[in-house]
C-alpha angles and dihedrals in degrees: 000000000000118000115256088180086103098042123069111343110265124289130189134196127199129207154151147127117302112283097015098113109276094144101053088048099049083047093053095052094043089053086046095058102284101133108215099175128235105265082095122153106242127244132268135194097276084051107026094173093048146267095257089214125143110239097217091053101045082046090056100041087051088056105046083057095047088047086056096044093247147133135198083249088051112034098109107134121356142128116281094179100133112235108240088262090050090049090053097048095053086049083052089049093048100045092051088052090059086044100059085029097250102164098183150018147185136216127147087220098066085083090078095050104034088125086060101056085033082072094030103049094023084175101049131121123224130214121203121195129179149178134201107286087237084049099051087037093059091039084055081044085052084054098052089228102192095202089068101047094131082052098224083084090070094046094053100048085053087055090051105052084040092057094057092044094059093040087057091046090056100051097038104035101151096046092054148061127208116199138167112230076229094072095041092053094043098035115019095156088059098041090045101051089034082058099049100040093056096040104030099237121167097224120116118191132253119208094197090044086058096056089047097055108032114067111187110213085054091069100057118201130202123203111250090203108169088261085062095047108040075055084052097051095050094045101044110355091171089060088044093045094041082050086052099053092041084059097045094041096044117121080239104036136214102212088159094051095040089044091056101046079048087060095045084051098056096050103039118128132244110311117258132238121260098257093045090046088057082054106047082051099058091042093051090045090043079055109051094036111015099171082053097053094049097050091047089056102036104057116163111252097251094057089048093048082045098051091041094058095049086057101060092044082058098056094039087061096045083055091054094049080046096054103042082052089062096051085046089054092042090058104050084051091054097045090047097043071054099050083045100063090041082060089050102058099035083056090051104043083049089056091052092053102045086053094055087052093049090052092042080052091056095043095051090051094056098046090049083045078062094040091051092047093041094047084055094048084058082050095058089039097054095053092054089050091055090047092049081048097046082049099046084042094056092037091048083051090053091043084057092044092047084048103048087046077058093056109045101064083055092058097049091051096062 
């Protein structure tokens, strides 16, 4: 692989679904020398230590959903294509990090604009982490994330922002690394040299920092015993079968655990229909954690109120983005069917008056055809001028001659 380490300086992007553990691995490589800059949303009570996310991109990638009328829930398929505005902003963004000597940064929402920051920042590096789709679901649970309240909806947005990361990895592979929060919890060392040697990052582990950072009991697992998994792959076989290649595909790879969702795969019933496959969720999630299940589902009525009305602030707002888009959009139609018959008429104008040239140009030939034919006739005219003259002139000599004959016998007479 050729060596980067002499082109742009180092740049990494973090990223993952929701929950995955983005954050404690944004915080560990902050802690081991990856400057993320100051300008970091603050933690909460579902993230204590901190989201490590940059304001202004988080900011920008919210936009560019609520411009396109989507959600993280929802953002199945859609057009990511940046509006030339958009486009100019992440350049902004980009070029500020370089500035203050910020050489990284993490959001979950970057897997739906990789494509983006693929043309922005063309020398960047790209880390991928990710969770078991039931881990990250009863962590969203945790959260009492309102948007997922039939609980497929968390699975699937786990699948979607999967499935990009493992497009861009393939297309990308050597620009990328694709890790379990698993491995960087059980074997950071590892994780952490694996990481920099692929991607030359200028980064070197500290043990103490570690176990400063990582708490255990903040990072819950759940057994995937074969009974877990054969109820996943009925319920939600792409999420299983997306889990299984991020665990085949990884830079340090999971083959047993790959092997074994292969095999649930293979010997899965019959799939469900869409309501039954809502049921067996929440009986498989009501069995794994049932305090969790029932919180989730026994929110007080204020916090439900509260959450619901957040909601729909937040959709009113994604229909304003949405509708200023369309007059945007509106505009710019109406401004190029303009330009267009400017264009028109200017074309046209310019036809007319090629044609008159044309016509001036064949005019002009064939006056200067006269000119040229009457200039020869001259010609012809002048030299028989200048023979008649010749001749006048010879006749005129012999005249003089006769004359003066005429006159010499008179002379001699007198």
């Amino acid at each position: 692989m050729p060596s980067r380490m002499n082109e742009t300086p180092s740049f990494l992007i973090i990223t993952g679904m929701h929950r995955s553990g983005t954050s404690l691995t944004a915080s560990l490589l902050q802690r081991a020398g990856l400057e993320l800059g100051a300008n970091l949303n603050q933690g909460a009570s579902d993230n204590p230590h901190g989201y490590f996310e940059d304001m202004d991109v988080v900011k920008f990638h919210q936009e560019m959903l609520q411009a396109r009328g989507q959600t993280i829930f929802g953002a199945h398929s859609f057009d990511a294509t940046p509006t030339d505005r958009e486009l100019a902003q992440a350049h902004t963004l980009a070029a500020s990090f370089y500035q203050v000597g910020v050489r990284g940064w993490k959001d979950p929402r970057a897997c739906f604009f990789l494509a983006v920051w693929a043309q922005v920042l063309p020398t960047a590096s790209y880390l991928f982490v990710y969770r078991s789709p039931l881990e990250v679901l009863l962590s969203l649970m945790r959260r009492k994330n309102w948007n997922m309240a039939g609980l497929l909806e968390g699975l699937e947005a786990w699948t979607w922002h999967n499935e990009r990361i493992l497009d861009f990895y393939g297309r990308h592979p050597d620009r990328c690394f694709l890790c379990s929060i698993d491995t960087v919890t059980a074997q950071p060392e590892v994780f952490l040299n694996a990481l920099t040697r692929k991607l030359e990052l200028p980064l070197a582990f500290d043990s103490a920092a570690f176990a400063e950072t990582y708490h255990k009991n903040e990072l819950r697992h759940i057994a995937l015993d074969a009974r877990v998994l054969d109820a996943l792959a009925v319920i939600h076989p792409e999420a299983l079968r997306i889990y299984a290649e991020l665990e085949r595909r990884a830079d340090i790879p999971n083959v047993e655990a790959s092997t074994r969702i292969a095999a649930a795969l293979e010997s899965r019933a019959t799939e469900l229909e869409r309501p039954r496959r809502r049921a067996a969720l929440l009986e498989l999630c009501a069995e794994l954690e049932p305090d969790t299940t029932e919180a989730f589902y026994t929110l007080p009525a204020p916090s439900v109120l509260q959450e619901s009305n957040k909601y729909v602030t937040s959709l009113r707002e994604t229909l304003d983005a949405t509708r200023e888009r369309l007059q945007e959009s509106i505009e710019y139609t109406q401004s190029l069917e303009n330009a267009l018959v400017q264009a028109l008429l200017q074309a046209s104008t310019s036809k007319t008056y090629a044609t008159s040239l044309a016509d001036t140009l064949e005019q002009t030939r064939a006056q200067r055809a006269d000119a040229e034919q009457y200039a020869r006739s001259l010609e012809s005219t002048l030299e028989q001028t200048r023979e008649y003259l010749k001749i006048s002139e010879t006749y005129a000599r012999s005249l003089e001659q006769e004359i003066e004959k005429i006159r010499a016998p008179k002379s001699k007479a007198k």
